[in-house]
C-alpha positions in Angstrom: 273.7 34.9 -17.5 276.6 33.6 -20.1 279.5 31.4 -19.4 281.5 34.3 -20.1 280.2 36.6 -17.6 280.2 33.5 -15.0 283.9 33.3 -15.6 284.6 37.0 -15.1 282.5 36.7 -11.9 284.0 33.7 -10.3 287.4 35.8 -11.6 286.8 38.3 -9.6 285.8 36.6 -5.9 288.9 34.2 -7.0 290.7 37.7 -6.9 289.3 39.2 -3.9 290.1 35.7 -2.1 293.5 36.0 -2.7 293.8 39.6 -1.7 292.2 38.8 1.9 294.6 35.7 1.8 297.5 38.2 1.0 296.2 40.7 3.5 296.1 38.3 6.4 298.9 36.4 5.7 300.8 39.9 6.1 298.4 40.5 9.2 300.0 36.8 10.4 303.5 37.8 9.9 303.4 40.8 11.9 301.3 39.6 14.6 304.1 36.8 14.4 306.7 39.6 14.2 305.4 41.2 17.1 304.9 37.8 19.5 308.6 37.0 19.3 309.8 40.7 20.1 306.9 39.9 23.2 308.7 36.9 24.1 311.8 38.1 23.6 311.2 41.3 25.7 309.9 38.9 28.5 312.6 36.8 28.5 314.8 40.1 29.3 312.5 41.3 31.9 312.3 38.0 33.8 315.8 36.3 33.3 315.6 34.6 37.2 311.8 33.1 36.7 311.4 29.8 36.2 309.2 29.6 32.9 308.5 27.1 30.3 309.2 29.8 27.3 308.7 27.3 24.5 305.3 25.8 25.9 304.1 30.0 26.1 305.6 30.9 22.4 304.2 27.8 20.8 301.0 28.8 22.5 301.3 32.3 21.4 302.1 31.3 17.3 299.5 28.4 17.3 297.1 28.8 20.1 294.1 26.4 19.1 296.7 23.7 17.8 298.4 23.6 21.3 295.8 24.0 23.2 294.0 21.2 21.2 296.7 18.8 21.5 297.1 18.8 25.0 293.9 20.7 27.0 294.9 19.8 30.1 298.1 21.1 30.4 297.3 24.6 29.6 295.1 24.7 33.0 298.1 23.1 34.6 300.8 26.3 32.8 297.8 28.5 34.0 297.9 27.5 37.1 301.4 28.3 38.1 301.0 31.2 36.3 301.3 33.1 33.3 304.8 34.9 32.6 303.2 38.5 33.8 305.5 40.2 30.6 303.2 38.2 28.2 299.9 38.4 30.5 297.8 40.7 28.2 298.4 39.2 25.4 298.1 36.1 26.9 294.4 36.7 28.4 293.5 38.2 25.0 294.5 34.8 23.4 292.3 33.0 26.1 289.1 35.1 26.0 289.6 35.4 22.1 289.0 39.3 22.3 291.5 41.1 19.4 289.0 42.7 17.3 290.2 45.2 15.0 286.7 46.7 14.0 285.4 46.5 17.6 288.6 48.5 18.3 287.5 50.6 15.4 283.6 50.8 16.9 285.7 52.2 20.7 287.6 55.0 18.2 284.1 56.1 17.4 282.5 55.9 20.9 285.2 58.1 22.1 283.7 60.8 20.1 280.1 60.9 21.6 279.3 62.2 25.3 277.8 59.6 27.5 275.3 60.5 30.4 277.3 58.6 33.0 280.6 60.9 32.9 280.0 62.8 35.8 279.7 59.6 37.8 282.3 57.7 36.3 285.1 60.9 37.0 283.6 60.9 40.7 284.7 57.1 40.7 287.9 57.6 39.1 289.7 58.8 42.1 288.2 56.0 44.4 289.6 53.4 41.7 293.3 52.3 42.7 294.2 55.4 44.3 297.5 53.7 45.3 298.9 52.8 42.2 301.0 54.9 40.4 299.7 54.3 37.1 296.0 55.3 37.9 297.2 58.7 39.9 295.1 61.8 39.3 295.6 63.0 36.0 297.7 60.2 34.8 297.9 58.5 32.0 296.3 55.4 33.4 293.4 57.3 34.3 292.5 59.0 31.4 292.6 55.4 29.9 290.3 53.8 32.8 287.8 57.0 31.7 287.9 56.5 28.2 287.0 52.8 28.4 284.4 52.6 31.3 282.9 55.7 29.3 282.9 53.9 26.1 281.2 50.6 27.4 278.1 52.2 28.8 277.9 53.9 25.5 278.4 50.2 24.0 276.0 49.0 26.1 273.1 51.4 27.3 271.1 48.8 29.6 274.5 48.4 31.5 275.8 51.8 31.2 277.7 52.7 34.4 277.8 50.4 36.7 280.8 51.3 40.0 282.7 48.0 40.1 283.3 47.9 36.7 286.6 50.3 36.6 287.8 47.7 38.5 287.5 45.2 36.4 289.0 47.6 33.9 292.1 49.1 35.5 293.7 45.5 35.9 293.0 45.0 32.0 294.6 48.3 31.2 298.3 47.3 33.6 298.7 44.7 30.8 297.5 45.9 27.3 296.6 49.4 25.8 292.8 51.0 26.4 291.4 49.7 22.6 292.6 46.4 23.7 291.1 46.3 27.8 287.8 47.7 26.0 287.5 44.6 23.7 288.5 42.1 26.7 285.9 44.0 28.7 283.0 43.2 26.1 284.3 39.8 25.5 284.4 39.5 29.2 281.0 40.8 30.0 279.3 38.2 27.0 281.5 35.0 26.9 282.3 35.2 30.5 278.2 36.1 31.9 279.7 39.1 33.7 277.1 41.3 32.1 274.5 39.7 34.5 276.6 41.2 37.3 275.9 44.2 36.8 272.5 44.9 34.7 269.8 46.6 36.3 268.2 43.2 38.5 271.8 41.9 38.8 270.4 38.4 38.0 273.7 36.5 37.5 275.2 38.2 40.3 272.2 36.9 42.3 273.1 33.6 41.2 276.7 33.3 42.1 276.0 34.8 45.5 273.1 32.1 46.0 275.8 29.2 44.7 278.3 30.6 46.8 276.5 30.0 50.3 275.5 26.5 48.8 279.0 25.5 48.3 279.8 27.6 51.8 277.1 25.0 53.7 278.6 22.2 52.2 282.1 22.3 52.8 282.6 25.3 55.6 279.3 24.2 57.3 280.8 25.7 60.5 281.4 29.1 58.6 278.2 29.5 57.0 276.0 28.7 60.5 278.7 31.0 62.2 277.6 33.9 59.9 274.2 33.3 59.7 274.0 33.3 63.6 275.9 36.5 63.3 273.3 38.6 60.6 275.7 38.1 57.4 274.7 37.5 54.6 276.8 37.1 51.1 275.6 40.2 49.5 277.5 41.9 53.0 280.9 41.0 51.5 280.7 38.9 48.6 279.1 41.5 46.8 281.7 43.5 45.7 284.2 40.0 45.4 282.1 39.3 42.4 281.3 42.8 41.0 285.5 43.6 40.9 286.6 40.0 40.8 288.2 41.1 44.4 290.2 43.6 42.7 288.6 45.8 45.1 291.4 45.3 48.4 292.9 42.6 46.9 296.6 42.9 46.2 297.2 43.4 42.2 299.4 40.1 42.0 296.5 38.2 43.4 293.5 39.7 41.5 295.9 38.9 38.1 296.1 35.7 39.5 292.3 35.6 39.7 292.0 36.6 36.6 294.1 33.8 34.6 292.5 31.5 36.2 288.6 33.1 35.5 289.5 33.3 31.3 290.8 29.9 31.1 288.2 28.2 33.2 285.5 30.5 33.4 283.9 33.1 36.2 282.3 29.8 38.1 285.7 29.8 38.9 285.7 32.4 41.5 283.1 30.4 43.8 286.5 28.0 44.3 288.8 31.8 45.3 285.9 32.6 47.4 285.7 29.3 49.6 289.1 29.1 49.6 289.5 32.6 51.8 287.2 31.6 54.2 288.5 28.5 54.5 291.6 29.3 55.1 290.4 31.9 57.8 288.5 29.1 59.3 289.1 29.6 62.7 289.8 33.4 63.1 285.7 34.1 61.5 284.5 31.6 64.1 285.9 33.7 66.9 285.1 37.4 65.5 281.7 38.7 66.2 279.3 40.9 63.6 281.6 44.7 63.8 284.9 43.2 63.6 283.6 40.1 61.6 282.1 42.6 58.7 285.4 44.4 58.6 287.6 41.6 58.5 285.5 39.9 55.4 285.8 43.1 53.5 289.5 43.9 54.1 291.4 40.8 55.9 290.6 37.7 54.3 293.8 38.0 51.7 296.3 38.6 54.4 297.2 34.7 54.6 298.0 35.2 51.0 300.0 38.3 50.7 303.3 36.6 50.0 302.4 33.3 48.5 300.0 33.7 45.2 300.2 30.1 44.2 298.8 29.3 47.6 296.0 31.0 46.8 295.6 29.3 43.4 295.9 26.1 45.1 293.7 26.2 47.9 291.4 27.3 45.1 292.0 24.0 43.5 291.0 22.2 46.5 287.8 23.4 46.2 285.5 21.0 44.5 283.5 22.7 42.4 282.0 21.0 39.4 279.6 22.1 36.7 276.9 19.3 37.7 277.2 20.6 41.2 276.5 23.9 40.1 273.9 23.4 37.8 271.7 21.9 40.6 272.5 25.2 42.4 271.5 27.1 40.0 268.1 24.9 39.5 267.2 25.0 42.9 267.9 29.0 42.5 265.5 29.2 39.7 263.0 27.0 41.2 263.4 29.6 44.8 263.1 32.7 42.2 259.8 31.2 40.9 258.5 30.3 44.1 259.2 33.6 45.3 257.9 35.2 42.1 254.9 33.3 42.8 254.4 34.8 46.2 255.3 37.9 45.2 252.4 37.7 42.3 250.4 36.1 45.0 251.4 39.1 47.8 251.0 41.5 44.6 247.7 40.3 44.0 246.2 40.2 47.4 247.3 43.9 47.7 245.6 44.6 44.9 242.4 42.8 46.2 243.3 44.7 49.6 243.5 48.3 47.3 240.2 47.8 45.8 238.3 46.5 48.9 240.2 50.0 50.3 238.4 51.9 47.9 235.2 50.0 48.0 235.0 50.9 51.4 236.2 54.6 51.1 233.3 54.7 48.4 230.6 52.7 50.9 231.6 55.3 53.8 231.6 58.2 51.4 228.0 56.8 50.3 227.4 56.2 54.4 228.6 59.4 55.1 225.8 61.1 52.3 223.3 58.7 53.0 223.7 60.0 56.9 223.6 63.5 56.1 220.4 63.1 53.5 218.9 61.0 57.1 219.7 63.9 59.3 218.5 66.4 56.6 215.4 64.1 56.1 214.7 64.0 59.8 214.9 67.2 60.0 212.3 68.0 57.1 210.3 64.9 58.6 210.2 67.0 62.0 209.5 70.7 60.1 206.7 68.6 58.2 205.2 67.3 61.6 205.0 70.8 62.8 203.7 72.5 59.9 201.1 69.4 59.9 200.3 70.3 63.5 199.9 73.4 62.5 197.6 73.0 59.5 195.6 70.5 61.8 195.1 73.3 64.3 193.9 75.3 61.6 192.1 73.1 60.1 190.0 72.3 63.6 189.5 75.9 64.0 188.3 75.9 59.8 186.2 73.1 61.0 184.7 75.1 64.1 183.6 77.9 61.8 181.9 75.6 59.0 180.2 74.2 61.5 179.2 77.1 62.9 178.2 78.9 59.9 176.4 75.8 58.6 174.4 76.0 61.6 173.7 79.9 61.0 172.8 79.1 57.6 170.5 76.5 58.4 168.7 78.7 61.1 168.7 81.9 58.2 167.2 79.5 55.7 164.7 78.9 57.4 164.0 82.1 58.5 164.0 83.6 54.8 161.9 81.0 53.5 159.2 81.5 56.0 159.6 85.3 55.1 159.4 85.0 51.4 157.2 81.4 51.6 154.0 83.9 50.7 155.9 86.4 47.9 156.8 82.5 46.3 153.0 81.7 46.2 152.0 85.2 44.8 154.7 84.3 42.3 153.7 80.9 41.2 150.3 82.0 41.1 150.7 84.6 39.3 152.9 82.4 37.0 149.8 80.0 36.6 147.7 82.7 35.1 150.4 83.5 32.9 150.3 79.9 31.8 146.6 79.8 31.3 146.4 83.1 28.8 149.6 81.3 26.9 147.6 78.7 26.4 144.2 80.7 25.6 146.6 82.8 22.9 148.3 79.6 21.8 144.6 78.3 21.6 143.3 81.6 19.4 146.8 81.2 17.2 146.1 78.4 16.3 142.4 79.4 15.7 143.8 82.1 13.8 146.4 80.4 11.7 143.6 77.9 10.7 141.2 80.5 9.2 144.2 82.2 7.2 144.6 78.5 5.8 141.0 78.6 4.6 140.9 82.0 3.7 144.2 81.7 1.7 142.3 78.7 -0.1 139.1 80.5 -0.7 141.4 82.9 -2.1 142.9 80.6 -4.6 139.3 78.9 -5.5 138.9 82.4 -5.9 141.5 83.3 -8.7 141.0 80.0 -10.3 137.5 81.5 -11.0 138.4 84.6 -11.7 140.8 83.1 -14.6 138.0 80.8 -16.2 135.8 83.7 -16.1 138.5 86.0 -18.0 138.6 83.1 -20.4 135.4 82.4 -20.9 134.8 86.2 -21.4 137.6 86.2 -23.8 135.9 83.5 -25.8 132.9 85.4 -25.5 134.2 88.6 -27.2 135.9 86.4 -30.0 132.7 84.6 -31.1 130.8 87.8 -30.9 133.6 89.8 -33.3 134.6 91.8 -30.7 138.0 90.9 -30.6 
């Protein structure tokens, strides 16, 4: 390549650079822009609470440099909670979720069908049925739709999962539906909700096993009080985790809950978890199973009704640390692999137990033949005996009647040879003379034969003669001119 042709390239990318700086600088302004009219707004809305407005604008224009400065004290600004005009845009700043071509990819899922509508409209009217904004046919629940509809399209393992329009519908009271669909797959990734709700519901599994840890440690009276009683965390705790107790809870709580989970994390609803039992303590350890199953599903907030930053705070005093955690979740892991190895164990032995099964369906299949071959045997065995019998009866009277006829033809024998003893004498004498003039005419034959020998030799002496003769008589006639 030529040095000119390098130039206009590194031309041009100096030119696109500059037109993406251009573009976001714009981008910056207007966000910008729009942040102060936020602020602004909330300052109208809210003129009697008390909130540090500069700390939440300078977090809103320069997020990482504030936050970076001083880390602490955003947990601390979280804590007594976030000005609820500037909420969703502050829990998109936390979880990092504005996405402009993920809002883009939502536009487009809108457009397909998913196979989970049926079910999700069912849901829809069981999902904040109280709240104005989620009424039926409202605006707000179109919006709940759209998004829950457009996640399990997003995510096709998931899919529809009920618990998750609650987790959606507080999104959607604090930022449009484009924006609560990109904090919902933020949410499900960076926070390790997606495990909640996939088809083995393995993280889910894991927070409910922590949770009863962290129960036996510090409510020990608690946890043996509801493990005498037959509940179990999945009972009640269930659908705490699944909804991030947006289920019953009231909505000034759950957003509560919420700041709380994108600043620190969903480990931290193991602390909002302890803390409600804990601070219903006494009343649990005096309710039995019915009434004690009701209460943990629908009761347990009623201390905190009126005082949300109660419930923040007993949340706080719960110790919960990522070390202790992490040893949970080892000893978890190490229970699912024991298990596991049971299960492989159980699985294998019924497998063992399925082919012995068989085996022994075959051997009383082959039991069963071989019986009915021994009854049809016997009862050839016993047909054979009496045809046998039979034959043996027949053959003793077959016997008899040899027997008896060898004896008549022994008696006949002799009877006929005496009768024909003389006939046989006549007959070999007879035969003798016939013998004797064989050998007489063999005699003269031979007698015979021997006189034609000499005779036929005479005969040739004869001609021999006969010829010298006719020569010498020839010679004869030639010495006497006569020839």
């Amino acid at each position: 390549m030529t040095n000119d042709s390098n130039m206009d390239l590194l031309l041009a990318r100096l030119e696109a650079q500059n037109e993406l700086l251009v573009k976001d600088s714009k981008r910056r302004a207007t966000t910008e822009s729009e942040m102060d009219r936020a602020i602004g707004h909330a300052k109208e809305e809210s003129p009697g609470e008390d909130v540090d407005w500069d700390y939440w604008g300078a977090l809103m224009h320069d997020y990482n440099a504030v936050v970076k400065r001083n880390p602490k004290q955003l947990t601390t600004m979280i804590q007594k909670g976030v000005p609820s005009a500037l909420r969703g845009l502050i829990w998109q700043l936390l979880a990092k979720s504005k996405d402009t071509q993920l809002e883009a990819t939502y536009a487009e899922l809108l457009k397909s069908t998913s196979s989970h509508e049926k079910q999700i409209t069912r849901d829809m009217s069981r999902t904040f049925p109280n709240h104005e904004y989620f009424q039926a046919d409202g605006v707000g629940q179109e919006a709940l739709f759209n998004v829950v509809k457009a996640y399990s399209l997003y995510d096709t393992e998931v899919g529809y999962c009920q618990g998750l329009s609650f987790v959606v519908g507080p999104l959607l009271l604090n930022m449009p539906d484009e924006e609560a669909f990109c904090m919902l797959v933020r949410m499900m990734s960076n926070y390790e909700m997606r495990g909640h709700y996939t088809p083995d519901m393995s993280t889910l599994q894991l927070r409910l096993y922590q949770f009863e840890q962290l129960m036996e440690e510090t409510i020990p009276l608690v946890y043996k009080h509801l493990r005498n009683q037959g509940i179990r965390s999945t009972m009640y705790a269930s659908q705490w985790f699944m909804t991030l107790f947006a289920y019953k809870f009231p909505l000034e709580l759950v957003f509560r809950v919420y700041d709380i989970i994108l600043v620190e994390g969903i480990e931290s609803m193991l602390r909002f978890a302890v803390a409600l039992l804990k601070i219903n303590h006494d009343k649990i350890l005096g309710l039995d199973f019915e009434v004690l199953i009701e209460f943990l599903k629908n009761g347990l907030f009623e201390p905190y009704m009126n005082d949300a930053g109660l419930f923040i705070q007993d949340a706080y005093n719960v110790k919960v640390t990522p070390k202790r955690l992490a040893q949970y979740a080892q000893k978890y892991q190490a229970m699912i692999q024991k298990q596991q190895a049971e299960l492989a164990a159980e699985e294998s032995l019924r497998e063992s137990n399925r082919q012995l099964s068989a085996h022994v369906r075959r051997i009383e299949g082959s039991l069963h033949q071989l019986n009915k071959e021994h009854v049809d045997l016997a009862k050839e065995l016993i047909t054979r005996k009496v045809e046998m019998a039979e034959l043996q009866d027949q053959n003793d009277v077959l016997t008899q009647k040899v027997s008896d006829l060898t004896r008549i033809v022994d008696s006949q024998a002799k009877e006929v040879e005496e009768q024909y003893k003389g006939e046989i004498e006549d007959v070999l004498r007879k035969n003798m003379e016939y013998l004797r003039k064989n050998e007489q005419l063999e005699d003269q034959l031979s007698y015979m034969e021997s006189l034609l020998v000499e005779t036929k030799m005479k005969y040739a002496e004869s001609e021999i003669e006969r010829d010298n003769l006719s020569r010498k008589l020839s010679d004869m006639r030639k010495a006497l001119g006569m020839a």
